[in-house]
N, C-alpha and C positions, 0 to 999 in steps of 0.2 A: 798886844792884841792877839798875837797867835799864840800867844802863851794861853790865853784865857777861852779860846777857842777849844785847845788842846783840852784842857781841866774839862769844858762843860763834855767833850764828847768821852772822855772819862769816865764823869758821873754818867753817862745817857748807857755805858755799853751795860754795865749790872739788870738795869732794869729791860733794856732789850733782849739778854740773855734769857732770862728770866721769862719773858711774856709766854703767855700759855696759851694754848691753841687746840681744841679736843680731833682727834683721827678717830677716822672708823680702823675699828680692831674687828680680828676675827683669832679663832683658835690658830697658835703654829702648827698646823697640822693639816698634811698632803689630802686629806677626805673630806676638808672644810665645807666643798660646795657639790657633793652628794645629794643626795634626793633626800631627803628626811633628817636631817642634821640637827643635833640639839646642842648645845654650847655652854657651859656656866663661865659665867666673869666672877670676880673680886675682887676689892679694893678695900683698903683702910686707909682711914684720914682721921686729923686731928680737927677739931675746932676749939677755939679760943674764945668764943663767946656761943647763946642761946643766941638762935638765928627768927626772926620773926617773919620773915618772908626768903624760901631760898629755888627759885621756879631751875626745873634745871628742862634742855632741851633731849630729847631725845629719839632720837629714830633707828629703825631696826629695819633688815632683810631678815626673817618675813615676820613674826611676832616676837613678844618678849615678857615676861615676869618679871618682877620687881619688890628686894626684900629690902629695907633698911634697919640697921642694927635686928636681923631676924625677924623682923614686923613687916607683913605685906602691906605693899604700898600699892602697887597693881598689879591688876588681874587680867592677862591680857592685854598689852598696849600695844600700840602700832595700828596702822591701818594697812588694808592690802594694796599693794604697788599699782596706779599713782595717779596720780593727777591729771597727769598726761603722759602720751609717751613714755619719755625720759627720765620724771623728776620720780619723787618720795614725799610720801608725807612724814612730819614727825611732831610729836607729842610737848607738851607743855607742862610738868610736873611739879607742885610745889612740894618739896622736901619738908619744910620746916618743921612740922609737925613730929616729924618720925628722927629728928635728930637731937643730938644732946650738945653739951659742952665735954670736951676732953674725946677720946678717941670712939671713929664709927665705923661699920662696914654695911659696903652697899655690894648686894649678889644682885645678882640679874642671871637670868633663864630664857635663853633667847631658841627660837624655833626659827631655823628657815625652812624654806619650804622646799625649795630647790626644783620647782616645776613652775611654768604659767598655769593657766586658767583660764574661766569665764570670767572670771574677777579678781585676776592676779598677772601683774606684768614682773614678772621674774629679773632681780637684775643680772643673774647671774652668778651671784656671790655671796655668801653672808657675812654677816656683820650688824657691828652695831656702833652706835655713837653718841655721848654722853656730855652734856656740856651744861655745867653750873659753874656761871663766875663768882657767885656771891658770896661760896662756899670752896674756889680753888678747885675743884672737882673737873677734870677731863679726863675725857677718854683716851690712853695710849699703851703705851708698850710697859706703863710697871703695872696696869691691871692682868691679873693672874687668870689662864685660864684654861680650857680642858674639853674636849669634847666626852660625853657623855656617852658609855655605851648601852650603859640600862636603856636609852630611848633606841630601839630598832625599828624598822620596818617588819609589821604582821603579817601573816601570810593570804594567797588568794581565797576569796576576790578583792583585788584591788580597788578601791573607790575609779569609777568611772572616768573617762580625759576629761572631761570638762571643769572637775577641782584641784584646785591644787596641792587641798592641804593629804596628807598620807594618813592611811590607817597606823596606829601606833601600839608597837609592841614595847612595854616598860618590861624589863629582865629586874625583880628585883635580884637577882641573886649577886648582879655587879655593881650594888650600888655602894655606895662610900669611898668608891674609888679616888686617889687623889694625885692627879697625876698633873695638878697645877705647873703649868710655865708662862712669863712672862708672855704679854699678847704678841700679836702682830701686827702691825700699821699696814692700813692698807688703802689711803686715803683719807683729803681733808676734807671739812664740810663744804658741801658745794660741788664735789667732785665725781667724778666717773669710777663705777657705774650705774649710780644711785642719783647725780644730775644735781640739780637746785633739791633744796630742802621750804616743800611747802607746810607752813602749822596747820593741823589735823583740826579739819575747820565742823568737827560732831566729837560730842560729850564724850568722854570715858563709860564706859558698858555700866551700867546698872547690875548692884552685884547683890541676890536677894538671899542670900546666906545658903548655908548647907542645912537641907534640912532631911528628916527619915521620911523613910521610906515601908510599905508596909508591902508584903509576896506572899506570893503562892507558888506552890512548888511542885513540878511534873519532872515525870522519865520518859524517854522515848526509847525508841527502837538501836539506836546504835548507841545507850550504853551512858545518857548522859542526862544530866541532873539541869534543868531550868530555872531560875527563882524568876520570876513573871511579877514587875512593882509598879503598878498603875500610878499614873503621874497625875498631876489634879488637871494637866491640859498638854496640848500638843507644845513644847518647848523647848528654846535652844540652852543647854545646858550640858554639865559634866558629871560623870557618874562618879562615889563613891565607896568603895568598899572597906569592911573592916574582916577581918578572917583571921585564921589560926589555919595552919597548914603543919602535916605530921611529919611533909618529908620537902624538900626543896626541887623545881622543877614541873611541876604540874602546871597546866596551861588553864587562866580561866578568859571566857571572851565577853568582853561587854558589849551590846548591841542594843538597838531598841528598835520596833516593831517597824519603822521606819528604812530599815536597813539595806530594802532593797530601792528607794525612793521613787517607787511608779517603777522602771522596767530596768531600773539601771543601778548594779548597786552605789553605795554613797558609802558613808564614814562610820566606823567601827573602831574596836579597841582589843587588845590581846594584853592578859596579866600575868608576867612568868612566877610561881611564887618563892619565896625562900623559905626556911623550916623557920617555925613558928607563929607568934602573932603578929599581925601586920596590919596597915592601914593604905589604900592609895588611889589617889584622884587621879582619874587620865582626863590631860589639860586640851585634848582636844574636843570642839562643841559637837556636839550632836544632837539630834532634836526627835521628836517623837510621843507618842501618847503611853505607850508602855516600855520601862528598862527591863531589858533582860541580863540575867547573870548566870552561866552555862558552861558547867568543869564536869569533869568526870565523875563517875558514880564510885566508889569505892577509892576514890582518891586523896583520901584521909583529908578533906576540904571541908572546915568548918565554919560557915557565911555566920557574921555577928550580928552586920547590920549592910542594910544597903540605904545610901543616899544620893542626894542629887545635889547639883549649885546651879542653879538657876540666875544665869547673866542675859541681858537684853540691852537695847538700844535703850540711853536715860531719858525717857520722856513720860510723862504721867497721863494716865486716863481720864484727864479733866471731865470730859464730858459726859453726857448719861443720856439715853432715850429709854422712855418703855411705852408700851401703848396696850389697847383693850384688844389688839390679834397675838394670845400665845405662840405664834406662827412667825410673825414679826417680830417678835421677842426673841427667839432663840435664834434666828438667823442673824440678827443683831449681832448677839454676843458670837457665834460664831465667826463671822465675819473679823470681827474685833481681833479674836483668837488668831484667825490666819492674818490678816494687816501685822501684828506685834512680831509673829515667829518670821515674816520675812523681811524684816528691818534689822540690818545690823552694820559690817561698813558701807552698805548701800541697800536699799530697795533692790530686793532680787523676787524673782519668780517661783521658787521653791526652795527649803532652807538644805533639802536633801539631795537631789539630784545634779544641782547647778551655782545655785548661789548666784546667779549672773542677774544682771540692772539691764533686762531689757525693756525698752523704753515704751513696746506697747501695756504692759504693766505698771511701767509707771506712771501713766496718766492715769490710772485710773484709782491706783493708790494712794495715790497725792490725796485725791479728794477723799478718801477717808479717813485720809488723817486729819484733813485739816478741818472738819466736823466732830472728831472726838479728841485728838491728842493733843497734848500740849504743845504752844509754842518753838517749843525746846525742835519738835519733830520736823521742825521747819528746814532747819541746817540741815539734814537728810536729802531737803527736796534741791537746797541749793547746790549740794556737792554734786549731786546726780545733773544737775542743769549746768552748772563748769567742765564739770570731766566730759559729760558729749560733747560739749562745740571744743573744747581744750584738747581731744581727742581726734577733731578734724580732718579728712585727709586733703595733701594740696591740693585733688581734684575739686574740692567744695565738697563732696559728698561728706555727709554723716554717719556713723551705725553704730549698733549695740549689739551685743555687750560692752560696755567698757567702767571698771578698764580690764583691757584682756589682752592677753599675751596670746594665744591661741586663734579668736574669731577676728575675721577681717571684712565681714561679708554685710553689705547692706540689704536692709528689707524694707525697702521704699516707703509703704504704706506703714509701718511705726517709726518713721524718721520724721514722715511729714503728721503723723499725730502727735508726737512731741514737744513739734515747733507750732502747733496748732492751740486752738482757742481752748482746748481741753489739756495740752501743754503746759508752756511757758509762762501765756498769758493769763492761764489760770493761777498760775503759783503766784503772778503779779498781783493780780486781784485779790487772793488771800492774804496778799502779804504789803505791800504797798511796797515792795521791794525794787527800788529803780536802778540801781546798782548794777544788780543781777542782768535786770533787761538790756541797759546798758552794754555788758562783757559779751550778754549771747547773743543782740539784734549781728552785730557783723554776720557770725557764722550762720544766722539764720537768711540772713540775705544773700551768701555766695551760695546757702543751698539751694533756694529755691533758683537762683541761676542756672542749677545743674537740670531745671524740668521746662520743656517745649509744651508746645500747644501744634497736633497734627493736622495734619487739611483742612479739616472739619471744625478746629479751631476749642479742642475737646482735648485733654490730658493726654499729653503723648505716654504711651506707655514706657514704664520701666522697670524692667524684669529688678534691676541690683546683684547682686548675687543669690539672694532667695527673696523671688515671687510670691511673698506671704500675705494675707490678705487676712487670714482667719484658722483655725483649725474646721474637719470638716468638710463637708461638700458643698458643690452649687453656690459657689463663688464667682461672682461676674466683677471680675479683679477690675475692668478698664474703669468701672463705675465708678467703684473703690476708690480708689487711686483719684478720679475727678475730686471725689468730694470731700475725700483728705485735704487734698491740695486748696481745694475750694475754700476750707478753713484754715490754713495754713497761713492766707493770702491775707484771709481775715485778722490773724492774728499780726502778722506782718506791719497792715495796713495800722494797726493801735500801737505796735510797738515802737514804729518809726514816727509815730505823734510823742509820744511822751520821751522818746529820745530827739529829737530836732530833726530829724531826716526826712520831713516832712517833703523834700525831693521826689523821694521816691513811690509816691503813695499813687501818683497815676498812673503807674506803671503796673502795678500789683492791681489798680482798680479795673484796666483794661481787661489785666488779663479773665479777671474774678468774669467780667461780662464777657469774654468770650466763651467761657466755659459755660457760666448760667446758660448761654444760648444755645451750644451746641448739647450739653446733659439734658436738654427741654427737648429737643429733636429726638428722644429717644425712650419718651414717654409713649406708649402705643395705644394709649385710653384707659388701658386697665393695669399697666404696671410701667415702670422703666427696664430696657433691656438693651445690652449692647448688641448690635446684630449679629456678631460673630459668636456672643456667647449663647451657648445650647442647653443650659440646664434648666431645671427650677429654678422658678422664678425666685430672687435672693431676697428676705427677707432685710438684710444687714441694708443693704443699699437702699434700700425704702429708707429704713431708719434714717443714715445718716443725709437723706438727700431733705427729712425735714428736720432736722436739728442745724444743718449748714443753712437750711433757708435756699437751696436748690428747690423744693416743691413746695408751690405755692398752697395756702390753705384751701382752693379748691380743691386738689388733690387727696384733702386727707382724710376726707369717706372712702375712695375708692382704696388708699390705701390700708387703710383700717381694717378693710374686708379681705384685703390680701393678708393680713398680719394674724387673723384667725386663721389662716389653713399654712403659711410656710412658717416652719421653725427647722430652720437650718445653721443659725450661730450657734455659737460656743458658746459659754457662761464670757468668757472674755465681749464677745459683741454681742452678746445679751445685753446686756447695762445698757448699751447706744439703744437697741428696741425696745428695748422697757423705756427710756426716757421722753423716747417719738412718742409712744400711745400717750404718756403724760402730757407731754404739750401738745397734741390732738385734743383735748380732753376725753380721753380716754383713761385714765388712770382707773377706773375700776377692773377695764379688761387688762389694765398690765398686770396687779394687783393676782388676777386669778391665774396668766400665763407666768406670771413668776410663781407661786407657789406650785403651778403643775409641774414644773422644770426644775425647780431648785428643793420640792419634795423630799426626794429622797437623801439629798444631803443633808439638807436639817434634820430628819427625821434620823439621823445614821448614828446610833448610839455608841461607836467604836472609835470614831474618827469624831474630834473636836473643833474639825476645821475643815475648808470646803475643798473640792476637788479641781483639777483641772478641766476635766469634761465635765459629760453628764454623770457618770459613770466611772466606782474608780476601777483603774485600768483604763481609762478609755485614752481620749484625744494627747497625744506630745509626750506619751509616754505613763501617762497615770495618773501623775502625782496626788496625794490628797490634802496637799496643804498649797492652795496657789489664790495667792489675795485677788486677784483680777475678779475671780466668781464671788468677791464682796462687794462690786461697784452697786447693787442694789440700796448699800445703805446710803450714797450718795446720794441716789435720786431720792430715796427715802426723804433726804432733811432737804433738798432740795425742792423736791415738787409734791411730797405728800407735804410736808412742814410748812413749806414755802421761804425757805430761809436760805437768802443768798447775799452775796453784795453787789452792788449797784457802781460804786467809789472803792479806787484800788485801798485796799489796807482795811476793808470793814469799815471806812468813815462815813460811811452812809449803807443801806441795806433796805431788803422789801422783804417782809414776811407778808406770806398770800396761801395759808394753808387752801390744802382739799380735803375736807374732812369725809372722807373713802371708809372711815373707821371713826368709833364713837368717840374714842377717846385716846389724845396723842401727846408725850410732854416732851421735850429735849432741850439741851442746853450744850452749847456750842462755845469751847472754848477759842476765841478771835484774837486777833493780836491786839484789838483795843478794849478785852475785856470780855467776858462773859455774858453771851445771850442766852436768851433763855424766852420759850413760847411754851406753852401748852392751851388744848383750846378739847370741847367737851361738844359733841352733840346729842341732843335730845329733840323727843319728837314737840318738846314746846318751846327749845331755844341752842341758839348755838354761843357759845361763851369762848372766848380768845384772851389769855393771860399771858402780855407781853413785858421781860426787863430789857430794856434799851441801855449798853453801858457807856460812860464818862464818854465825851469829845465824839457821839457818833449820832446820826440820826437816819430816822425810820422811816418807809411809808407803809402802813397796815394795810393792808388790803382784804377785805369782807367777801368770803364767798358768795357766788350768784345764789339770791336765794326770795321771793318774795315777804322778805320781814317786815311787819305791823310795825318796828321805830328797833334803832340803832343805839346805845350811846355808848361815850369812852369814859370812864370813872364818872358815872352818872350823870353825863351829861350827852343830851343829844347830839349825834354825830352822823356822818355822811360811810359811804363805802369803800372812800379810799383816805387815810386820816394821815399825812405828817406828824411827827411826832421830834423830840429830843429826850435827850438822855431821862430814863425815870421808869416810875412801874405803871402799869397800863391794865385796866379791865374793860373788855369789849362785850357787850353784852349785847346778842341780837334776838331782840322776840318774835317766832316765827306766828 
């Protein structure tokens, strides 16, 4: 018997020696974890057979490029550090495709970044790590590798603290260098200081090819040559060049018109060149409406061709509106323009200045994606909804940015609209996703633990670390803050239904009427004002006190006449005013205060995308790409369209246009399918064209109107019609 014991652990020790295990490697070299650090790996491997599925794992500090047998595999992978905290995300790659039988090599081009950010938790180290069992493939110490000197750091001005990633100077003159040695082990999967390994729960970038580029070309004053190549829109993308150079050394800089991002500058690119002809991409994104390419005049620098590569978030522009206001039209696609440029590892507030997921932009983002983009753009909304609460701190408190190595600071009033009916519970109701509600109800419930009700029985105030309420003046913050909270509670109150916590719902409903009662105390007949506050009267708090259902419909003449003379929000709480006048019925006066105010953005033939203020330069810095001043197309398919849902996941929905305008058509890609209204007024009839899709059902709702007879595919019908799934013609004779 111990004879036969002996024998089996015999056979067991080959194959224990043997098992394989992938380690993060980084270069053997003392400058590894430097500010700007670029890295090549290589490996060859044999295979034995055609492989028809070979996924291999992969994650990186901080990005990575990916060649197999010389064929890009990807463009870009990695997401920016993490989930939370501690962890990393990393990537899901199927090989097969890019392998053969008998001998292959896999390069990888790894970037760390070697800083935090607004949207980067730095681990500290670089590295990378590689894991395909299906193909024998790990990462360790016989992959070869080298840090790169051609990648430097370019000179000032440095992109601004709030990014991580560095401006990049490429030297071609050191390039071919080959100073490969075996890697270095520097931890297993799971390990410190990269933590748990989460899968990268959004697509691989959408990569829309290299394509030309056409310039113009100026001199300036101090001696230097411009090529100026209009881009077809404002874009996150990589520039590239082809040239002929006489002499080696001569500096060319790639920028684009974006460069300084509102008041601060952002990401740039510096090309050292070598004698001859030459070709080369700089792999950091930058975004903007026009590239520039800008070398010296008499620098024997001969530009071939200029192009761009054009990479975004994978999701399709399923949807389409257009209507009979050319006004509405182009704000539309504008709008579209900026949502697209600030989606990439997360919902950020401008692609140039910050890059950072804060979260009062993301509420209002959310909702225009999920009226025009596909599906696909959904995992955006849920990644951004895990990493805040997964981000948590043990106080209960929330805040944004994250994720971020850098900001730690809560801004009360976009925490509690997050967690709010224009939040969470909105991505619920888009989405039918219980899941999600599920992970986030906790952390939504130890937040609102963290907010009191004072004497008076009215939102205790709380500063957070920035008292932000808005951009702008004549902010009456205690309001604010009420009526965030006030839907917070709301939102609370439905989440804790459809998770079982139905415990806690008196608790949240107390507080909701203590608040109604005390916010009602502070109505003075002709507007709401807190008494300590002294400014103009705030137009925002109007807003939100009838969208929360704080002011009752008596109030909403007298506030309607306060909403003709204060315009004191920002395009960001703009969207909340504009949506009040709509459910006052008021929409023709939103209709005229949104075009006076959002005028001259649309009207801005230079800039493809909307501003942060009114004005670019104006409000947080400038910017002129900030999605928040798209929340118009929400309300758009919202209360002009009438197109919402009813039942979380689109299983049911109300179309109730306000035909404000003659003629309106849109088509809303849902996750159960494609809606689709359009509806036509004339002075002899009003017509409604509705497709209802598979497994979902409607109720039509008929504008107020005295109509001679009603009907639905020719037949006589009432004002408010039930329907299921099919195609629908409403035809009302006035």
């Amino acid at each position: 018997m111990k004879r036969l014991i002996f024998s089996l652990l015999i056979m067991l020790i080959p194959s224990m020696a043997f098992a394989q295990t992938a380690n993060w490697i980084t270069a053997d070299d003392s400058t590894r974890n430097d500010r700007n650090v670029w890295i090549e790996f290589q490996k060859e491997f044999v295979l034995k057979k055609n492989m028809k599925k070979a996924e291999a794992k992969i994650a990186a500090d901080s990005k990575y490029w990916l060649w197999i047998n010389g064929e890009m595999v990807v463009f870009e992978g990695g997401l920016k550090r993490g989930p939370n905290r501690n962890d990393t995300y990393y990537d899901v790659v199927d090989l097969a495709s890019y392998l053969k039988k008998g001998k292959n090599e896999i390069r990888v081009l790894l970037w760390y970044f070697g800083k935090s950010g607004f949207s980067h938790n730095s681990s500290g180290q670089s590295g990378l790590i590689v894991e395909a069992p299906a193909i024998g493939l790990f990462s360790d110490k016989t992959w070869l590798s080298q840090r790169l000197d051609c990648y430097q750091m370019a000179d000032n001005p440095k992109p601004n603290y709030r990014l991580s990633e560095a401006n990049i100077r490429y030297d071609a003159r050191l390039e071919g260098q080959d100073r490969l040695k075996p890697s270095l082990e520097i931890g297993k999967w799971g390990s410190l200081p990269w933590g748990n390994l989460v899968v990268r729960p959004i697509p691989q970038w959408k990569d829309y090819g290299v394509k030309n580029a056409e310039w113009t070309e100026s001199k300036d004053d101090d001696g230097n040559i411009t090529l100026s190549a209009r881009l077809p829109y404002n874009m996150q993308m990589t520039p590239v060049i082809e040239l002929t150079a006489a002499e080696e050394g001569k500096v060319i800089r790639l920028e684009t018109d974006h460069i300084m991002g509102g008041s601060e500058p952002c990401i740039r690119a510096e090309y050292i060149t070598k004698k001859g002809q030459q070709c080369h991409e700089s792999l950091g994104w930058m975004n903007g409406d026009k590239l520039r390419i800008i070398y010296p005049e008499n620098s024997g620098i001969e530009i071939h061709a200029i192009r761009y590569r054009e990479t975004g978030y994978n999701c399709e522009r399923e949807g389409s509106f257009t209507c009979s206001d050319d006004m509405i039209n182009r704000f539309w696609e504008k709008a579209m323009r900026t949502l697209y440029v600030n989606m990439r590892d997360t919902y950020f507030d401008c692609p140039d200045r910050e890059r950072a997921q804060w979260w009062g932009d993301v509420t209002i983002l959310i909702g225009q994606s999920f009226y025009q983009l596909s599906p696909e753009a959904n995992a955006l909304m849920k990644k951004a909804i895990y990493e805040l609460v997964d981000w948590q701190r043990e106080d209960g408190t929330l805040y944004s940015p994250v994720p971020s190595g850098t900001w730690k600071k809560e801004l009360p009033a976009q925490m509690l609209s997050s967690i709010s009916t224009y939040g969470f519970w909105y991505y619920y109701m888009h989405t039918g996703d219980l899941k999600t509600i599920e992970h986030a109800y906790p952390a939504v419930k130890r937040y609102l633990s963290v907010w009191n009700l004072d004497k008076d029985g009215l939102t205790e105030f709380r500063s957070g670390e920035w008292s932000w309420g808005d951009w702008g003046y004549h902010i009456d913050i205690r309001l604010i803050l009420a009526s965030w909270h006030y839907l917070a509670l709301e939102s609370a109150i439905k989440m804790a239904e459809v998770t079982g916590n139905e415990a806690d719902i008196p608790g949240y409903e107390n507080i909701r009427q203590s608040i109604y009662t005390a916010f009602n105390k502070n109505w003075n007949g002709y507007a709401y004002r807190y008494p300590s506050y002294l400014g103009a009267t705030d137009d925002r708090i109007h807003a939100m006190a009838i969208l929360s259902g704080l002011a009752d419909s008596s109030k909403y003449e007298t506030i309607f006449n306060l909403m003709k003379k204060q315009k004191n929000a920002s395009p960001y709480m703009e969207k909340y005013v504009l949506e009040s006048l709509f459910k006052t019925g008021h929409g023709d006066f939103a209709l005229e205060r949104f075009k006076k105010r959002f005028g001259p953005m649309i009207e801005d033939q230079l800039h493809s995308t909307l501003y942060e203020g009114w004005e670019e330069g104006g409000f947080g810095g400038g910017s002129t790409n900030h999605a928040w001043s798209g929340g118009m197309l929400t309300v758009i398919a919202e209360q002009l369209c009438g197109i919402r849902p009813t039942v979380a996941g689109w299983k049911s929905f109300e179309v109730c246009p306000d035909p404000l305008i003659r003629e309106c058509s849109i088509e809303i890609p849902s996750v159960m399918g494609k809606i689709s209204s359009s509806f036509k007024d004339t002075d002899s009839c009003f017509t409604l064209n509705v497709i209802v899709p598979e497994g979902t059902t409607a109720k039509i709702k008929v504008p107020a109107n005295p109509y001679t007879s009603i009907t639905l595919n020719g037949k006589a019908a009432d004002t408010e019609i039930d329907v299921t799934a099919g195609t629908y013609e409403i035809l009302c004779t006035k």
